[in-house]
N, C-alpha and C positions, 0 to 999 in steps of 0.2 A: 856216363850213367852215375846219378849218386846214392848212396849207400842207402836211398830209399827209393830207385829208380829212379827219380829226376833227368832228362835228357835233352840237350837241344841239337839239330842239326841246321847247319847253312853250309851250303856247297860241302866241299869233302870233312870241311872244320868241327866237331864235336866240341858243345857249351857244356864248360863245370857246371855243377851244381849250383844255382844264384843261391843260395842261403850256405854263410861259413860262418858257424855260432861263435862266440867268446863270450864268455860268462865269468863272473867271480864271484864268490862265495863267503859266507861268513858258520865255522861252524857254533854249537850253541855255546852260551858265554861259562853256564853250569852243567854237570853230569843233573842229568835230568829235565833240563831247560826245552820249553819250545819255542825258542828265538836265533835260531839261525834262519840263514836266508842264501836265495840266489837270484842274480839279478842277472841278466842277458845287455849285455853294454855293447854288442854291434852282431848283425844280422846280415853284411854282405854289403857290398855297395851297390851290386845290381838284384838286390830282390825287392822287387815290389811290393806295395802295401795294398791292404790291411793283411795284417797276420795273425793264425791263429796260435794259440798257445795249449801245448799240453803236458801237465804234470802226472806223470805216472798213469797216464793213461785219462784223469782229468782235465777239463775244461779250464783254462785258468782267462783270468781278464787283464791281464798285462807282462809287462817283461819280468817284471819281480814277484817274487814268491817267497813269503816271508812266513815269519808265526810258525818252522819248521823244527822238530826233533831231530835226532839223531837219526840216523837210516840211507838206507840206496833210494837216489832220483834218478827219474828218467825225464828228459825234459826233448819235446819234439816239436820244431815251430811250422810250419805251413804257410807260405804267402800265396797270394791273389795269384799268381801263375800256376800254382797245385803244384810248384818245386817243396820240398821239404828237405829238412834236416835234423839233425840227433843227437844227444849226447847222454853220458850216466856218470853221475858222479856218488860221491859219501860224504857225511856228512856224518864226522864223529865227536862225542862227546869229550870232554877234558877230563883226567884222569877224578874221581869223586874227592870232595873236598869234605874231610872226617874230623871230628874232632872228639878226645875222652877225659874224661876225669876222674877215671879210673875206679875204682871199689869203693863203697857208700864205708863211709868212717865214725868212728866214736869220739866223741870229744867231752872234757870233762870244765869241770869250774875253774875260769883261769887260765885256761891252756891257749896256746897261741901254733895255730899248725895251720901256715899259709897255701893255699889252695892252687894248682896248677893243674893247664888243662896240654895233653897233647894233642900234638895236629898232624895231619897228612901235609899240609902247607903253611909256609908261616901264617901266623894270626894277625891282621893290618887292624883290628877293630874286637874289641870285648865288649860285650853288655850283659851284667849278671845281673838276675833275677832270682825271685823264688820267695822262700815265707821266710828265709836266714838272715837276720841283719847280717853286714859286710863293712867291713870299715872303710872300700871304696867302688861302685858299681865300672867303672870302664875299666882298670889295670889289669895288670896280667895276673898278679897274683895276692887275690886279696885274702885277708882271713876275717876267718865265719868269727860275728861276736853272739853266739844263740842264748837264749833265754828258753828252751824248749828246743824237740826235737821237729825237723823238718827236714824238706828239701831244698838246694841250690839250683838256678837253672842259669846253661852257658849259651847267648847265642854267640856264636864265632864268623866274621869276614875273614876272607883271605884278599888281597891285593885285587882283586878283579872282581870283588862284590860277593859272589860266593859265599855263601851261609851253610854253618851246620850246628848242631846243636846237642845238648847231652846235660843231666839229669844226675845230680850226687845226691843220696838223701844223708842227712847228719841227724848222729841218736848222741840225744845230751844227757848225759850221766852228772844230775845236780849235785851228787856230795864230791867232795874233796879228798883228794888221798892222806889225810891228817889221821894216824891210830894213836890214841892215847890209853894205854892200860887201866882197866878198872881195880887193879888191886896190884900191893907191891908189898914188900915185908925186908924194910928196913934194920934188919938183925944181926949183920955182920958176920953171916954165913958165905958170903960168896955170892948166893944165888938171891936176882933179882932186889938188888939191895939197893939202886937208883930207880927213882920215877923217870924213863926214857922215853923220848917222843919219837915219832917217824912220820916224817914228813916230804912225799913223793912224789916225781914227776908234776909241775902245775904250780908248785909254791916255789916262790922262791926264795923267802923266808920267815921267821915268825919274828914279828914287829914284838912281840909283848908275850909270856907266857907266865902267870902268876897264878897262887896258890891259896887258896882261905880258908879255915876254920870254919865250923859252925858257926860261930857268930858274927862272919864277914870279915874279922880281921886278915888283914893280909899277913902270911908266913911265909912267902917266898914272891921274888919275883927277879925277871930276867929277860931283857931285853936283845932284839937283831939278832937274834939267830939265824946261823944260817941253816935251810933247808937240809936233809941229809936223812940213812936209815936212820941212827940213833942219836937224837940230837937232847940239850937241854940237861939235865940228869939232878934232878932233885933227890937228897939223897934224907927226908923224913926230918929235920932238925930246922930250927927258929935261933937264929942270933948262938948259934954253937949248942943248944941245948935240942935234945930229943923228943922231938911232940909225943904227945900219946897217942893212941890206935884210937881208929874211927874215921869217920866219913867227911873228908876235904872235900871244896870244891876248886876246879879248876879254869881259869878262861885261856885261850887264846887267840891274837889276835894278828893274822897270817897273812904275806903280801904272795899277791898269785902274781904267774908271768904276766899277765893284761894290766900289770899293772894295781889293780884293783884291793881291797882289802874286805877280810871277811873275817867275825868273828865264832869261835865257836866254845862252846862250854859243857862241864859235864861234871861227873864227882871219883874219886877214885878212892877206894879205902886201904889206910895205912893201917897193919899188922906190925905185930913186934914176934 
């Protein structure tokens, strides 16, 4: 008898069941995929044809059954003698394929802060997207060149095709960490007796920082500095001699980590 009743008898001899399934399987290639499959690769040497096919209790039209999720099958075939046979298998997904990039960021004029994404599984393929220039769309870790604020997008392969995907948005802060004091009083008290710059995360130095009069004459100037809290230090004097009080103006002209150069300008008034 087999495990669906099936029976044969000749003289005292009892016949197996003619249907002995073997099957292989494929399960899906993604967490979430409907591309696994099962194929029935031999049916018995003595079972007769035509046979019928049932998947989970469905009608199916041949040995293969494909186009399949994750999940419990039950697969039962019937041949032309009304022997049958059975089997149940699974069919599970591969562990999900994740990928982040962690917390949306600020980034200012200048700044250089290379972008990295984590994975559940190594990353065999990059393709970044989004509204953010990038200075290279496939590496691993490229960094945002923005002009405005947006967002970046990651799509991620793992070794097996596998995709997954994740979203940074970048807030661009246009000004510069450059403070230049509006007022200073050069009196030989002690207190605030240098014009002192400070120049912050993003520069990496001031190319040019010079000094002029009302009437555009230059009174000071000074070049390559390096970035720092208090850099530069104009201390209110022309060729050894003490300007008078009133309203200078000042440029500078600043090299950011990118490379890049920018200028900026304003007036600062000297006190006696």
């Amino acid at each position: 008898t087999s495990s669906l009743g099936c029976t044969g008898v000749a003289g005292s001899d009892i016949r197996q069941a003619e249907i002995q399934l073997a099957v292989q399987h494929q399960h899906p290639a993604c967490a979430g995929f409907s591309d696994g499959s099962i194929e029935i690769i031999a049916l018995g040497d003595d079972s007769p044809p035509p046979h019928q096919f049932l998947l989970n209790g469905q009608p199916a039209p041949g040995p293969v059954f494909d186009n399949l999720p994750e999940g419990d099958y039950k697969i039962v075939v019937t041949d032309a003698a009304g022997c049958a046979d059975s089997l149940t298998l699974i069919l599970q997904d591969p562990p999900p394929f994740e990928v982040d990039l962690g917390p949306d960021i600020t980034l200012s004029v200048g700044s250089v802060q290379p972008l990295m994404a984590q994975a559940s599984q190594p990353i065999a393929q990059y393709d970044w997207g989004g509204n953010v220039p990038l200075d290279c769309d496939s590496c691993a870790t490229p960094v945002p060149q923005p002009d405005r604020s947006g967002i970046v997008v990651l799509e991620a392969y793992d070794q097996t095709g596998c995709m997954a995907t994740d979203t940074l948005r970048i807030f661009f802060n246009t000004s510069i960490p450059l403070y230049v004091p509006n007022v200073f009083s050069p009196n030989g008290d002690g207190n605030n007796d240098f014009l002192m710059l400070s120049a912050g995360p993003g520069i990496l130095s001031l190319e040019t920082f010079q000094i002029f009069d009302r009437w555009g004459g230059q009174v000071y100037s000074q070049d390559n500095i390096p970035a720092g809290p208090e850099v530069a230090g104009w201390d209110g004097s022309y060729q050894g001699d003490r300007l008078s009080p009133g309203v200078y103006t000042w440029l500078v002209r600043v090299r950011l980590a990118d490379g890049s150069s920018l200028v900026r300008s304003g007036n600062i008034t000297l006190l006696r």
